[in-house]
Structures are given as structure tokens and as C-alpha cells.
N, C-alpha and C positions, 0 to 999 in steps of 0.2 A: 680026124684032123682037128685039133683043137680050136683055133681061134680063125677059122674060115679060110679066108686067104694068108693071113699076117701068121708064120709057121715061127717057130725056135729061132731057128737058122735068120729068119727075114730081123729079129729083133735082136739078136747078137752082131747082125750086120750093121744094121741104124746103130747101136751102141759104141761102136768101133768109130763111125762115122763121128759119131758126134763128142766124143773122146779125141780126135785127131783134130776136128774144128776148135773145140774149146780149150782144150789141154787138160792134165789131169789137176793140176790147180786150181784154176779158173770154175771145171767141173763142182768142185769142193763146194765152192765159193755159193755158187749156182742151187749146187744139191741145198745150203744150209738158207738161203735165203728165203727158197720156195720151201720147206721147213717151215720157217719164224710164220711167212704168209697164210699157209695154211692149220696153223696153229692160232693166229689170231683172227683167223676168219672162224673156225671154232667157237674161239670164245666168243666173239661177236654175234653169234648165230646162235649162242649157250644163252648171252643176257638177253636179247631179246625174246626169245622164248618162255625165260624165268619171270621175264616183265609181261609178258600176256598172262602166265600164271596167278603174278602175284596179282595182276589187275581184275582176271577174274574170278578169283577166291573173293576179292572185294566186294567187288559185286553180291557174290550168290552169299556175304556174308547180312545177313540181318542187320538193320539199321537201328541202331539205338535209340529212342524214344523216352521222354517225364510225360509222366502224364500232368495237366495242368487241371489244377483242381478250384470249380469255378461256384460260386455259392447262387443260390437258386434263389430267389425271393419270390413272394406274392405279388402279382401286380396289382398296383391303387389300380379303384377305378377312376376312369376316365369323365371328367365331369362334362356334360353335353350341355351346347347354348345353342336354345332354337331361336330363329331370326325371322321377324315378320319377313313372307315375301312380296316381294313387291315386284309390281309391274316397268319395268326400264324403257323408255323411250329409247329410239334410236340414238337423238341428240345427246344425251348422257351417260353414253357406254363409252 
């Protein structure tokens, strides 16, 4: 028994049914709408996906880099001044 409970016969009947509800017009109408719908949920569910893609190919793609080219010099030296020390009272600190 194929689809457990829901047999041929059970889905030819609902079909009948709802062919008598809606008419065979209206059906049309119905069939071609839900069409367009799931056709643009497709594509919807197509670009977001291409858009995860493209963003991470981005990523795992290598970032471009210059190198900056920086000139070295010698450093002067540093001229040192030593300062008598001296003892500071409290009063002139």
C-alpha cells in the first residue's frame, strides 16, 4: 500500500472535491499562481545562496597587499647632560 493511509482512490476523491469547490477555471487560475510562487521562491532561495557563495570565495580569497618600502638610517647618538644632584627640601618640591 503505497502512501500509508492516503490510497489512489482517497486522492482522486479530494481532487473531485476540490475541482467541484473551485471550478475548473478558477482551478487554472490557482494551479498557475502557485506556479509563479514557487518559482520565485526558487529563485529567491537560488540568490541567496549564490550570495553566501560569492561572499565566501571572498573571504578564502587572499587579500592584496604593497609592500611599503621604509629607509633604515643609523642612529646619531644621543648626547647625555649629567646634572649635579642635589638635595630638595621639602619646602621646594
Amino acid at each position: 500500500m503505497g502512501f500509508g493511509a492516503l490510497q489512489p482512490m482517497h486522492l482522486l476523491l479530494i481532487l473531485a472535491i476540490v475541482l467541484v469547490v473551485f471550478g475548473a477555471g478558477k482551478l487554472g487560475q490557482i494551479g498557475g499562481a502557485l506556479g509563479k510562487s514557487v518559482k520565485e521562491f526558487k529563485e529567491n532561495v537560488g540568490d541567496d545562496e549564490e550570495q553566501n557563495q560569492l561572499a565566501a570565495a571572498q573571504e578564502a580569497r587572499p587579500i592584496k597587499t604593497e609592500a611599503i618600502r621604509t629607509e633604515t638610517r643609523a642612529a646619531a647618538p644621543v648626547a647625555t647632560v649629567e646634572r649635579p644632584t642635589e638635595t630638595l627640601r621639602r619646602e621646594e618640591i
